[in-house]
N, C-alpha and C positions, 0 to 999 in steps of 0.2 A: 477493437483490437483484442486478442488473444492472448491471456496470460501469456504462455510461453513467446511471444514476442516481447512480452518487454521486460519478459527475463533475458531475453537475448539482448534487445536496446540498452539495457542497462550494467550487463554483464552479471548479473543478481546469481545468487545461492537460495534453494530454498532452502527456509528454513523449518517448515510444514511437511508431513509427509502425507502422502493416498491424498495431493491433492490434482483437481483437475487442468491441467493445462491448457486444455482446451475451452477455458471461461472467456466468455465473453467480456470485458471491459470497457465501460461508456465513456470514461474522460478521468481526468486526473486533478489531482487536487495536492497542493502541496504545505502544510498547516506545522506549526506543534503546538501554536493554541486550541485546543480539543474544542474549543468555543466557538470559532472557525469552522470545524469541521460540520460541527451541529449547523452553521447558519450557512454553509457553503455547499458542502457537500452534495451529492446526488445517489442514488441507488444505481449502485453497479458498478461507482466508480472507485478507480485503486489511489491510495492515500500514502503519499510519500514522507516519512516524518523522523526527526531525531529524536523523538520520545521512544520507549521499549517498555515501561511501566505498563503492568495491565488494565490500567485509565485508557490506552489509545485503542485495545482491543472493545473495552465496555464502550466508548465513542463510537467505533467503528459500526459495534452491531447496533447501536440505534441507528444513525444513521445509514444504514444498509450499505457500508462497502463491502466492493468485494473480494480486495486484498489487501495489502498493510508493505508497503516495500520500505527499511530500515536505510535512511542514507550515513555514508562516510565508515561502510561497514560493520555497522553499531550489530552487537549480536544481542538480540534481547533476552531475559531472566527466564531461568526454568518455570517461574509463575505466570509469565506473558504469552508463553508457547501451549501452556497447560490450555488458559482460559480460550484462544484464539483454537486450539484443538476442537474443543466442548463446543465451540460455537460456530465450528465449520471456517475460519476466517483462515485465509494462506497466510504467511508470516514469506519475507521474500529481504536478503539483504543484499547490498550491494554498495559499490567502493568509492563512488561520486559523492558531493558535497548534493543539498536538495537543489540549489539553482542551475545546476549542469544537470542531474535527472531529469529535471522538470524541461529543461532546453531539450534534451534528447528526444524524449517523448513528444515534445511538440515539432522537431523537426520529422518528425518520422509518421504523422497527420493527427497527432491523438487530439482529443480535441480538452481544452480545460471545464472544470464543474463551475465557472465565473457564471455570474446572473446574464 
């Protein structure tokens, strides 16, 4: 699925700019244990989480996602946008709680980063 569709699935704001909308996304993951993310995760998938600290951005880029969608429209710190710039990661917010993002996404064929 396409960035910009699940900017639209989820009604999202970016919060990144000069990014590509046209990314490819493999599956979704829904965590705010960043310990999660490391054992769950998968490269290329977008990581939906109430964290903003930029621990989730440093998470993100080891595990190679490859966007960061902020639930219950958390906007994240001028430090988390900085670091997520530097390292090419989209930053994306949107106004759902994560168990309704996470439902959307899946109603709409995304597939989950589960083993």
């Amino acid at each position: 699925m396409k960035l910009r569709e699940i900017i639209r699935i989820l009604e999202g704001k970016m919060v990144s700019d000069n990014v590509n909308l046209d990314l490819e996304v493999s599956c979704a993951a829904g965590a705010d244990l960043m310990s999660d993310v490391l054992a769950f995760g998968k490269p290329g998938a977008v990581l939906l989480t109430g964290l903003t600290n930029p621990q989730v951005v440093r998470t993100a880029e080891v595990a190679d996602i490859a966007a960061i969608v902020f639930v219950r429209g958390k906007a994240p710190p001028p430090e988390t946008i900085a670091l997520a710039r530097e390292k090419g990661i989209p930053l994306i917010t949107a106004p759902y709680t994560l168990f309704e993002m996470c439902g959307r996404l899946f109603e709409h064929g995304m597939a989950s980063c589960d083993l």
